[in-house]
C-alpha atoms as one frame of an Amber mdcrd trajectory, in Angstrom:
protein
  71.238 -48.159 -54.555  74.627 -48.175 -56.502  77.686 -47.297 -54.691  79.633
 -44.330 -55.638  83.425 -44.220 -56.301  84.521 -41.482 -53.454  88.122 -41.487
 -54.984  88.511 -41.849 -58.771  92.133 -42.924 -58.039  91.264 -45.856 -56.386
  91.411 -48.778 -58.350  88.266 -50.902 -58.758  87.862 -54.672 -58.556  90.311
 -57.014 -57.484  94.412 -56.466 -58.908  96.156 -58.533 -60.406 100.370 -58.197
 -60.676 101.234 -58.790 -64.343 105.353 -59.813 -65.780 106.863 -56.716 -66.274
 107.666 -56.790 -69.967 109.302 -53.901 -71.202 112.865 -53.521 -71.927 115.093
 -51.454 -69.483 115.918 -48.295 -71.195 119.193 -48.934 -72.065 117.977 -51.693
 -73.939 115.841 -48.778 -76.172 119.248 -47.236 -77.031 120.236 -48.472 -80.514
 123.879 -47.698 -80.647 125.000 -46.409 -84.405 128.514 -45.311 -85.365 128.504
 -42.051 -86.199 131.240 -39.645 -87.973 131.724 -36.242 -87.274 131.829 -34.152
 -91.570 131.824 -30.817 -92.294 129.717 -29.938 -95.071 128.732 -26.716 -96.626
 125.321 -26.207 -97.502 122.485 -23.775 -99.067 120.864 -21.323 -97.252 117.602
 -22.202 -98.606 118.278 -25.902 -98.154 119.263 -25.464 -94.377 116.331 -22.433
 -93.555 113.894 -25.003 -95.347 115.302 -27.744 -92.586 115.097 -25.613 -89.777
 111.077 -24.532 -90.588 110.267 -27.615 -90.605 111.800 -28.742 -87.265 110.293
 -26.648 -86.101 106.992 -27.197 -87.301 107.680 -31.139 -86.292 109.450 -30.270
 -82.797 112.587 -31.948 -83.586 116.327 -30.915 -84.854 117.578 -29.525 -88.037
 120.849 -31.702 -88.214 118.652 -34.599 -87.302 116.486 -34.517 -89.983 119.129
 -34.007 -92.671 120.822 -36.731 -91.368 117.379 -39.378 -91.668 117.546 -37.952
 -95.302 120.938 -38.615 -96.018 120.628 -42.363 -94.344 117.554 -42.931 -96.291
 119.318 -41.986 -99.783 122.368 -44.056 -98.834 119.675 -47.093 -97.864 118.014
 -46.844-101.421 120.798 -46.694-103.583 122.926 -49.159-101.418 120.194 -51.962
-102.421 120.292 -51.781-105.956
């Protein structure tokens, strides 16, 4: 007769300590140099922004500012 598990939380089998291997979280942090710019934009442009941070849980400003890193990325290359 197979024995039955009477605790699911239990492990199973014999453990076996592994390295830990992941960074310590202020490791994760990549520091970038930001500057603080006032900018006057659309309605449209910034209602379209907010939508769809909200749609993709995140933040307006955030997104706008992948965008405008992206185009500065692109161009910078050529």
């Amino acid at each position: 007769m197979k024995k039955k598990i009477t605790d699911p939380n239990k492990p199973i089998g014999k453990m076996t300590r592994i390295v830990d291997f992941l960074p310590p979280p202020e490791e994760l942090v990549i520091p970038q140099e930001a500057v603080k710019v006032t900018i006057s934009l659309s309605k449209s442009s910034v209602d379209f922004f907010k939508q769809e941070a909200r749609q993709y849980h995140t933040k307006y400003q955030r997104m706008i500012r992948q965008l405008v890193d992206r185009y500065a990325m692109q161009y910078s290359q050529a």
